[in-house]
N, C-alpha and C positions, 0 to 999 in steps of 0.2 A: 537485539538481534536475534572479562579480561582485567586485568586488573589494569586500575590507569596509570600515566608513567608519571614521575614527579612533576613534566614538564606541564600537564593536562591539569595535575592537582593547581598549579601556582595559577592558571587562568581558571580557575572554575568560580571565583567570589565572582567575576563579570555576566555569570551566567545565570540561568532560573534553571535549579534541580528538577529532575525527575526521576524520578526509582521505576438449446445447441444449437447446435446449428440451428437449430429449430426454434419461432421466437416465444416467448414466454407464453404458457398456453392460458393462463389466467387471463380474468377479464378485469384489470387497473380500470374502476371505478375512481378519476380522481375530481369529483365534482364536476365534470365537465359533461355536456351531453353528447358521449361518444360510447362503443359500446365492449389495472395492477400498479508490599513491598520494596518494598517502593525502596529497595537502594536504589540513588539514581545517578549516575555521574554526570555532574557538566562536563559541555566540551565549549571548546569557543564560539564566539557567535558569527562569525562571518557577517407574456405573451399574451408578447404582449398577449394577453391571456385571452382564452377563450371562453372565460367566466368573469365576469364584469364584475365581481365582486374581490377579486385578487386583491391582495395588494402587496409590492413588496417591500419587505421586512429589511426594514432599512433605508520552549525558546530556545537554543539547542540542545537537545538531552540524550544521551544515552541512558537506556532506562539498562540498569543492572540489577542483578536479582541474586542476593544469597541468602534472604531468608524467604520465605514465605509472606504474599499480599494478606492481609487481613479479609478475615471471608468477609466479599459480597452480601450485603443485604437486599439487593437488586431484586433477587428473587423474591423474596417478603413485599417488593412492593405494589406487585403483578395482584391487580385485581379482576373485575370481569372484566372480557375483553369487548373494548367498545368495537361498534358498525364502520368509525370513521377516526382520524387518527391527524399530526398536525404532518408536512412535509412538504419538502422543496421542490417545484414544479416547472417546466418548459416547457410550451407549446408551440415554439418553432426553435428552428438555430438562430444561433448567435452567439455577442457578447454576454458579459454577466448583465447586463441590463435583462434579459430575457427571463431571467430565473425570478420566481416567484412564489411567495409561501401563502400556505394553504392550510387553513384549520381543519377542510370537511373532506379531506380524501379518503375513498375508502378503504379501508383496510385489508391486505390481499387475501384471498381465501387461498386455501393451500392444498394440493395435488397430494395423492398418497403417500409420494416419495417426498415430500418438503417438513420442513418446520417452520411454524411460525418464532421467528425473533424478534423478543423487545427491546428494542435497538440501545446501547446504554453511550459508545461511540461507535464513531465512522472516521476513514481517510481517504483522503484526494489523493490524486494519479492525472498525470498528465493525457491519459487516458478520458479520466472525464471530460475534462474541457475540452481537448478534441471532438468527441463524439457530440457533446452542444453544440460546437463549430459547426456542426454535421461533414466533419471529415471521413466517416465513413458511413453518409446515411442511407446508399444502395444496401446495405449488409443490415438495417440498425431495425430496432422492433417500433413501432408506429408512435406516432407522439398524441397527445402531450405525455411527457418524461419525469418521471422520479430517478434522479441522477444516483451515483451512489456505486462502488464495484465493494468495498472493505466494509466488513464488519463486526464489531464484536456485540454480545449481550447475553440477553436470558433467552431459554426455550420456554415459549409458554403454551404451546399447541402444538400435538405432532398429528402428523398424515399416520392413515392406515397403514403401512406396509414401512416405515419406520422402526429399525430395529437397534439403532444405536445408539439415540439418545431419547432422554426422558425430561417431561417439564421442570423445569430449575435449572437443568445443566447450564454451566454457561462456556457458549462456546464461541469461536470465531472462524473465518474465513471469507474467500473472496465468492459475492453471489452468482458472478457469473462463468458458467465454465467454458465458452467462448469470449472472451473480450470484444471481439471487433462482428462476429456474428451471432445477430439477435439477441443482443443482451436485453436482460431485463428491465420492462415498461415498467415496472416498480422497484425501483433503487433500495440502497441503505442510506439513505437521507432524508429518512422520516421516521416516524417512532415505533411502525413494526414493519421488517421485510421477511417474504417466505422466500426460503433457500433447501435447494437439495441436499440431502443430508450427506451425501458421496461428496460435497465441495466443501465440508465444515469437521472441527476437528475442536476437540474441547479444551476451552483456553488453559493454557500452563498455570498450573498454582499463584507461582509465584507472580504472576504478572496481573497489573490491575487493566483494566478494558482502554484505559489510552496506549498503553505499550501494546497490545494486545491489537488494536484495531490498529494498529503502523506497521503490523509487521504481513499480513495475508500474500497480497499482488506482488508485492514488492522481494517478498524472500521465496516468493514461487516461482518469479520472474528470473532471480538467482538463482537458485537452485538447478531449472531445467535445463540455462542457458550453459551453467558448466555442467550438466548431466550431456550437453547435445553436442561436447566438445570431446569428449573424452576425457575430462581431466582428471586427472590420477597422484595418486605419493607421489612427490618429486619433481611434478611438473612447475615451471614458472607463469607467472600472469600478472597483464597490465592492465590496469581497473582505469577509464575515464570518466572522469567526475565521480570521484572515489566519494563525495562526500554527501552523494545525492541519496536516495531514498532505495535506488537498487546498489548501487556501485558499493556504499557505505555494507551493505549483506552480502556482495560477492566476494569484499576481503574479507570478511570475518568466514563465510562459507571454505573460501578455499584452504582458511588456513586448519581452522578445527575441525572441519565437514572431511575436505577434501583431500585434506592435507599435502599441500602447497612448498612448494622450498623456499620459492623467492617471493613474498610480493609489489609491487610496485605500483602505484595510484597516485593521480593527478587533482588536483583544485585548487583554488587559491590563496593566496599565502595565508588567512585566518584562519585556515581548515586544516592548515599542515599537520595540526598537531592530532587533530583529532583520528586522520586518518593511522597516524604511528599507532592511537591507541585503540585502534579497533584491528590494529595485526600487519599493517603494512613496514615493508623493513626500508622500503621508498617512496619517500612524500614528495612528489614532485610538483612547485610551485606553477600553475602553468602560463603565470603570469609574468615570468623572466626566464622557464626554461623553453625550449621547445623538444616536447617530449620525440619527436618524431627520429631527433638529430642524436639520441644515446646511441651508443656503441652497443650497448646489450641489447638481444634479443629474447622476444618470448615464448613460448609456446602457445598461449592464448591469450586476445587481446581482446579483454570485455568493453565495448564502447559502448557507452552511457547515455553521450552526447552528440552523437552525431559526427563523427570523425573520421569516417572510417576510412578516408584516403589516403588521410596520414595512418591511421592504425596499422596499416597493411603495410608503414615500411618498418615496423618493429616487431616485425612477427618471423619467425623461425622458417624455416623452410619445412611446408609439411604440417604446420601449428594454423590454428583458425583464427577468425575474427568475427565475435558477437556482434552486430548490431541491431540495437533497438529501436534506432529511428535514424533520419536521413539518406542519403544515399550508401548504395551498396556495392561495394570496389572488392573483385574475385583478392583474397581467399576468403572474406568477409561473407557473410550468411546472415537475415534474418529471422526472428519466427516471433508467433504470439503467441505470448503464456497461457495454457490451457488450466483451468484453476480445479485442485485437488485436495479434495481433506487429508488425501494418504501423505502426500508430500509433508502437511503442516504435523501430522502425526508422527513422520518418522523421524521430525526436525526439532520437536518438543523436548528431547532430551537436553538437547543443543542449548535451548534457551532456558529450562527449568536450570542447567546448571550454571549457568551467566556467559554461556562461550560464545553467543552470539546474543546481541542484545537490539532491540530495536533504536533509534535515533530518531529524535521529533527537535522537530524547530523548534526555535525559541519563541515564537512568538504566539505559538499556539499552547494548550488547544484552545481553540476558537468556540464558543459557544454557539450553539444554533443556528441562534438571532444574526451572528455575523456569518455566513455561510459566503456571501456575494464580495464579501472582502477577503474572506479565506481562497477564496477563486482567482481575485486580484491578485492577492502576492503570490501562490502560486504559480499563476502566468507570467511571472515578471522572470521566471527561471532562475531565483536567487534560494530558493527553498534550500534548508540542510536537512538533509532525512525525508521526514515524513510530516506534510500539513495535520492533523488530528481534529478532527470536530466531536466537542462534547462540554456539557452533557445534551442528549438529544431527550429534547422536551417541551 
């Protein structure tokens, strides 16, 4: 993203440890003829192409951190950099049937203000598969797509006018700093993406590049969402789908970020526990409770899930309601995370000292190869945290 509570230790044998607007100005060559420490605690587990030559290719953790990840030797592996690179491709929307991997995509050339990254992992966002859906393709940069918003790795090429980081750094963030307009025709779902250096931020010591690529979109997403509330010492807050990929960073956010008095979070009964240990003082089952009918109110009510008609009747008189997707019932308010290296930089302390820690499913990370199953469960909306794809190779 704390120390776990007894109750998190006695399930952990069930689990697998871990420790702009403007659209991309590059030209995605992607073979196509067109013209870019591992402490780790368990918690429970709850185009068709336009190149005839395609073809396609083809557990819960909280990562915690008190000593230092073992250095990287990622950087050591970085040799010349080739013309052309391997990565995941779409040429129209759709299902995961559309996505297709590609040996000979070209490799992005980079703008004075970018780096090139050689990509080590990446993570999925409900965000990607949307935008293949083409749920936002009035806004979206031209296909065919290299998918991809999260990433962590090596710098192996800087732009001219680059002043904050140098080749080897290895750093992460989210590549796009509009999400839903003109995002990047070259994703981080392939083996090198170029990223502006103002939306990257050098990954924490202690964290190795799977915790590292789970946390970008998703604790940005947190973080703004109670920055556009006001939330302050003292205030209370009710997390929906506490146990997802944002909600799981807005409790740890509010309570050692924010600092929070009460909090309160939702998911299903295998997830109860894990929510207590990432800082919730209410685990609410939402499978026998119905969160709407407490007696308690809050002052801000982070919806996760899509709720927000119910969210609005546990909310304070005066107090908001985040939503990040579905319909939107006054006092409720949306927005889309605008992606910042400052934000992962001011938040690094947070995670270098374990008080916020990332959460990755159990069933990942997913190796490359599997990207189009990584997608499938994904969309099934059962994910815990974050999907994690790696190694990317």
């Amino acid at each position: 993203m704390l120390a776990a509570t007894s109750t998190l230790s006695s399930t952990a044998s069930q689990l697998t440890p871990l420790s702009s607007l403007s659209p991309n100005p590059f030209s995605v060559k992607l073979s196509f003829t067109f013209r870019e420490n591992k402490n780790r605690i368990a918690v429970p587990t709850s185009l068709k192409s336009q190149r005839c030559q395609l073809s396609a290719l083809p557990a819960l953790r909280v990562s915690a951190s008190s000593q230092s990840a073992p250095t990287s030797v990622e950087a050591s592996k970085v040799s010349a950099l080739p013309s052309e690179m391997k990565a995941w491709v779409y040429g129209e929307y759709g299902g995961v049937d559309v996505l297709k991997f590609d040996t000979k995509v070209a490799v992005p050339e980079l703008l004075e203000d970018q780096v090139l990254v050689k990509v080590v992992a990446a993570a999925l966002n409900p965000v990607d598969f949307k935008r293949r859906q083409g749920k936002f393709q009035n806004t979206d940069s031209p296909l065919p797509t290299v998918p991809g918003y999260d990433v962590a790795g090596v710098v192996v090429k800087i732009g001219s006018k680059v002043k904050d980081f140098k080749e080897g750094d290895e750093v992460y963030g989210d590549i796009n700093e509009k999400a839903l307009e003109g995002p990047k025709q070259s994703g981080s779902l392939a083996e090198y993406t170029a990223v502006e250096e103002r939306l990257l931020a050098l990954k924490p010591k202690n964290l190795d590049f799977v915790q590292a690529a789970a946390l970008p979109l998703a604790i940005e997403t947190a973080y703004e969402g109670l920055e556009r509330t006001g939330f302050s010492t003292g205030k209370s807050l009710l997390v929906l789908n506490g146990a997802g990929g944002v909600g799981s960073l807005v409790i740890q956010l509010a309570k050692h970020v924010f600092g929070a008095s009460r909090v309160a979070a939702t998911s299903s009964t295998g997830k109860l526990e894990l929510l207590k240990s990432l800082g919730a003082d209410l685990a609410i089952d939402y499978t026998k409770e119905n969160f709407e009918e407490l007696p308690e109110k809050f002052d801000v009510v982070y919806d996760a899930i899509g709720q927000c008609d119910k969210a609005v009747k546990v909310v304070k008189e005066g107090g908001s309601v985040v939503a990040l997707t579905g319909a939107v019932t006054p006092p409720g308010f949306r927005f889309v995370v605008t992606s910042n290296g400052a934000v992962l930089k001011k938040l690094n302390p947070y995670l270098e000292s374990g008080k916020v820690k990332a959460v990755i499913d159990p069933k990942g990370p997913f190796p490359f190869s599997k990207l189009v199953e990584a997608f499938s469960y994904l969309e099934t909306n059962r994910a815990t945290g974050k999907v994690v794809i790696h190694p990317i190779q």
